[in-house]
C-alpha positions as CSV (number, residue, x, y, z in Angstrom):
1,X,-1.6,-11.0,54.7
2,X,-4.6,-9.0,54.6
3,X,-8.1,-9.7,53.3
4,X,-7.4,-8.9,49.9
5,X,-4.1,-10.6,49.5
6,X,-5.9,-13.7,50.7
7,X,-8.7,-13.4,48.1
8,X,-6.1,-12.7,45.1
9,X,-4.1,-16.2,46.3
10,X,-7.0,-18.1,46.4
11,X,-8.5,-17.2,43.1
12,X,-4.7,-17.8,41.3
13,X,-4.8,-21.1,43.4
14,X,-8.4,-22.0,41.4
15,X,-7.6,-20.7,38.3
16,X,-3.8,-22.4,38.3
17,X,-5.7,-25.6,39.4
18,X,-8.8,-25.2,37.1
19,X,-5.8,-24.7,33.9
20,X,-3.9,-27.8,35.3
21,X,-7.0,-29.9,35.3
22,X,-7.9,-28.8,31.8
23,X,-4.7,-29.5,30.5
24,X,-3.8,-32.9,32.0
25,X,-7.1,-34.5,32.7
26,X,-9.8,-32.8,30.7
27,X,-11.7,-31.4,33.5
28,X,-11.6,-29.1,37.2
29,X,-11.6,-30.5,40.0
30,X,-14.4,-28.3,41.7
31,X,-14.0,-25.4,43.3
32,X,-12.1,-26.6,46.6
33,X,-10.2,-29.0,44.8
34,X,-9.0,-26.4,42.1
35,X,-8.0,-23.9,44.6
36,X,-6.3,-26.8,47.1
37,X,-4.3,-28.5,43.6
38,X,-3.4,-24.4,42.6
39,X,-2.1,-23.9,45.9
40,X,0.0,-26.6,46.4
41,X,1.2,-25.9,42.6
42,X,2.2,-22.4,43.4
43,X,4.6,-23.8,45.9
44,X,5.6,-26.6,44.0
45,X,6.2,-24.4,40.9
46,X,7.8,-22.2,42.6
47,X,10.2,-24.5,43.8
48,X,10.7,-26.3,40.4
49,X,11.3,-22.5,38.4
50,X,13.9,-21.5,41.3
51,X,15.7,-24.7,40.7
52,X,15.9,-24.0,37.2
53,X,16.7,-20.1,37.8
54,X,13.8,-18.8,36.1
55,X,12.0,-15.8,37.8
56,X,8.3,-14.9,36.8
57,X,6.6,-11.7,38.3
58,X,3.4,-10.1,38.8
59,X,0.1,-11.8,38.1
60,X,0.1,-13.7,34.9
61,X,3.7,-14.5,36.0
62,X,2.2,-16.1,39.2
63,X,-1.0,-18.1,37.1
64,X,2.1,-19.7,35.2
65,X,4.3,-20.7,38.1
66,X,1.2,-22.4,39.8
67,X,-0.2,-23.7,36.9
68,X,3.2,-25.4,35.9
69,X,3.6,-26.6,39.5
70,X,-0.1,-27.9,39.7
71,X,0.3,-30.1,36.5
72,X,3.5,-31.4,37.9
73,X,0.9,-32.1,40.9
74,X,-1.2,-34.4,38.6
75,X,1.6,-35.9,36.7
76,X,3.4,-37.6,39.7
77,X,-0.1,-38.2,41.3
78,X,-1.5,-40.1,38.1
79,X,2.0,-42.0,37.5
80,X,1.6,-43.5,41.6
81,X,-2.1,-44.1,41.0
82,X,-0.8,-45.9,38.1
83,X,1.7,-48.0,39.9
């Protein structure tokens, strides 16, 4: 992976974790924390739509799948806080 394609995974990791934060808590997570929650997401997303045979391409495809995965993220994380 080269510069760029580091720099483009990183800023769908924040955005994906920014969204996620908006929609499930009301607020980001800071920089770091938006692009470590997006990250994960991705891969957790990613996971979840390939289970459920959905594919999703190119960029806004790729905001979706992490998004989806990152409020996944914060759904199972706020239900074991809760417990």
């Amino acid at each position: 992976m080269d510069i760029t394609g580091l720099l483009i995974f990183l800023a769908i990791g924040a955005v994906a974790g920014w969204l996620a934060g908006n929609l499930m808590k009301g607020g980001g997570f800071g920089l770091l924390g938006n692009i470590v929650i997006g990250i994960i997401g991705a891969v957790l997303g990613g996971y979840v739509f390939g289970l459920l045979g959905i594919s999703v391409g190119g960029l806004i495809g790729s905001i979706v799948t992490a998004t989806a995965g990152a409020a996944i993220l914060l759904l199972v994380v706020g239900i074991i806080k809760k417990a």
